[in-house]
N, C-alpha and C positions, 0 to 999 in steps of 0.2 A: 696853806700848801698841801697838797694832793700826796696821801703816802702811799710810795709803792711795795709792791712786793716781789721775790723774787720771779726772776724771767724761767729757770730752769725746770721748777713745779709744773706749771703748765706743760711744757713740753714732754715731758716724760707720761702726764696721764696721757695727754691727748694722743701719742703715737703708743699706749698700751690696746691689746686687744679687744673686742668686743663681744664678749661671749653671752649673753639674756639669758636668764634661767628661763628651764623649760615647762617648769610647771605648771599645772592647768590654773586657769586665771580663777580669783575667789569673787563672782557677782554679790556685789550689797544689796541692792537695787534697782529693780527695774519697772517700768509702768509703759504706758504709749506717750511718754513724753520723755522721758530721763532712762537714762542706768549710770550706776556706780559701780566701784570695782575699788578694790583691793590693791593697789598697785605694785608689783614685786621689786626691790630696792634694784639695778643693775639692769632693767628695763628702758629705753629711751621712749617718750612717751609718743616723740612722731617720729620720723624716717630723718635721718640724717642722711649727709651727704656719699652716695656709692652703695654701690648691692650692699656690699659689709655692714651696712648698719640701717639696711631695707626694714629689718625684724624691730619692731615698737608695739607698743600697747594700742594704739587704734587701730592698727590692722589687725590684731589678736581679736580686737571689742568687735571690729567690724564681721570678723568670718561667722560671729552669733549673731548681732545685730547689722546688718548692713545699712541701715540710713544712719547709723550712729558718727555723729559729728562732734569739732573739737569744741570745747568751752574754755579750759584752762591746761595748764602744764606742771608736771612737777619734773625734778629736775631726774637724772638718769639712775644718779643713787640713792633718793630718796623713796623710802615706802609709802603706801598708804590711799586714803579715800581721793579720788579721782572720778566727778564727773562728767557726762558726757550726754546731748540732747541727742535726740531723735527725731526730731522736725525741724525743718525752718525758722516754725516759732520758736519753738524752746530755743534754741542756739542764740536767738536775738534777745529772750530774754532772760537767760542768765549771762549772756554777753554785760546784759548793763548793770544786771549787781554784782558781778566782778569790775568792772568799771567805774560805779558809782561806791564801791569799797559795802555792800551792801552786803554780801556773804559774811559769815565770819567763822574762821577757821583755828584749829589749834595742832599745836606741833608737840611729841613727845622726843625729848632727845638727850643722848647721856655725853656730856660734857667733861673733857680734862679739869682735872683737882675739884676740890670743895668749896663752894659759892659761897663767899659770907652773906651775903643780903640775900633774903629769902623771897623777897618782891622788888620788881623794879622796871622801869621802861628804859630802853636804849633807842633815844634820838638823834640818830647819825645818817647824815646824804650819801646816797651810795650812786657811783658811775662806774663803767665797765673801763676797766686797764686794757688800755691798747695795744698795747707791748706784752701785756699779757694773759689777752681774751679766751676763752670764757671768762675770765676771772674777773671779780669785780674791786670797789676798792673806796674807803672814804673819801670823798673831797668836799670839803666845807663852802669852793669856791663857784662850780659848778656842778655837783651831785644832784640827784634827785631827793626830797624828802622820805626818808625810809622809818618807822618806825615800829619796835615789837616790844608788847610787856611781856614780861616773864615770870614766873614763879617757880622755886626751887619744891620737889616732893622728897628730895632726900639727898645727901652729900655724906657720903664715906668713903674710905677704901682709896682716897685718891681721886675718886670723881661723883658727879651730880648726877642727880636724874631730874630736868627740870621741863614745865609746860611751857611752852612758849605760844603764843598769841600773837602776832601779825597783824599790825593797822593800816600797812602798806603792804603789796607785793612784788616789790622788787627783786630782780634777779641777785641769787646767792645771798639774800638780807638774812634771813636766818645765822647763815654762817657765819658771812663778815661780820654782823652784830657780838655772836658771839665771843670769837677772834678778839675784837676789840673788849670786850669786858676780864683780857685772858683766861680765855676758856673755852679753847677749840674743840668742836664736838668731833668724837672720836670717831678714828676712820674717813675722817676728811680727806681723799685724797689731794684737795684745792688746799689747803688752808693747815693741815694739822703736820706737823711734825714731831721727828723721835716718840715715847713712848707710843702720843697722842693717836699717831700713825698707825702703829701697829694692831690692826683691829681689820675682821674678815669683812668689814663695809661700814658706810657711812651710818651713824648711826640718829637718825634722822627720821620719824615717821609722821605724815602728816596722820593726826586722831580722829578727828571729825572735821566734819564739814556742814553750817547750816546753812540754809537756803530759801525762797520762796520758791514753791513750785510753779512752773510755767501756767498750770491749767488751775486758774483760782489763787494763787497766789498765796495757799497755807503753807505756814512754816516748816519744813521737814528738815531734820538733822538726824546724820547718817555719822557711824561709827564704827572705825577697826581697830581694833585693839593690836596693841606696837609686839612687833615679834621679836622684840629683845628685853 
């Protein structure tokens, strides 16, 4: 049986405003195939729907680089390593090691209360809640396979500081993973309540990102260090 979550959560981010910070974007990386970037947490990575939310990170990436095209997404409050091809080629081919699960990526994130297991994989199928879209949500019956291992760097104070590693990409897996282990990463505005909630943003940084490069296909791993 498919668990849901409340209908009111959703509704309340989705009609809050849409302000992007305005600050100058931080390039990682750039060559005549690829750039990366920094990505600032409260940023929508493409254009949503209406002027109101026209402002995203590839049209910021494009006004420097104008052939620069999409590869992947992170989500609007998430920070961190994001990139982006600059040709034809490149686009096709990091299309297929995000497709063929061939990237591999790690996430820094500070979670509600203290983790007993200091290592661990969560294997849980995730599907989006209809009733309560974007959000997503377990279901064992038809979910998609979601998997993240995790490791704990430190738990005091009430809460973790833990790495997380992603074997799947699925929408909000991070989160709902966490959620399910109780231990909602803090400033979730989807998923975290009471104390959990109260926090200036989701605290969520994608850390690196590695990859083959388009031209040659050598390994390059690009890294930002998490702003919390």
């Amino acid at each position: 049986m498919c668990v849901l979550v409340p209908r009111f959560l959703a509704t309340v981010y989705m009609s809050s405003d849409y302000n992007p910070p305005s600050d100058p974007l931080e390039f990682l990386h750039d060559d005549h195939e690829v750039v990366l970037v920094n990505k600032p947490s409260g940023l929508l990575s493409v254009p949503g729907k209406g002027e109101h939310l026209a402002d995203c990170l590839i049209t910021r990436v494009q006004a420097v680089f104008p052939t620069a095209l999409l590869v992947h997404r992170l989500d609007r409050d998430t920070s961190g390593v994001m990139i982006f091809a600059l040709t034809p080629h490149a686009q096709r081919h990091l299309g297929l090691q995000f497709e063929k699960r061939q990237t591999k990526k790690t996430y820094i994130a500070r979670v509600h209360g203290e983790m007993a297991e200091k290592t661990g994989t969560v294997d849980l199928p995730l599907i989006v809640d209809w009733e309560n879209r974007p959000k997503q949500m377990v279901c064992h019956e038809a979910g998609k396979q979601a998997v993240t291992d995790y490791r704990v760097i430190r738990a005091k104070g009430g809460e973790s500081r833990v790495r997380l590693m992603p074997k799947t990409g699925r929408s909000h897996q991070l989160r709902v993973h966490m959620l399910e282990l109780g231990h909602p990463i803090l400033g979730d505005p989807f998923y975290a309540t009471g104390p959990a909630l109260a926090h200036p943003r989701l605290m969520l940084h994608s850390e690196t990102l590695q990859f083959r490069h388009p031209d040659g296909g050598q390994g390059t791993r690009i890294t930002a260090k998490a702003p919390f």
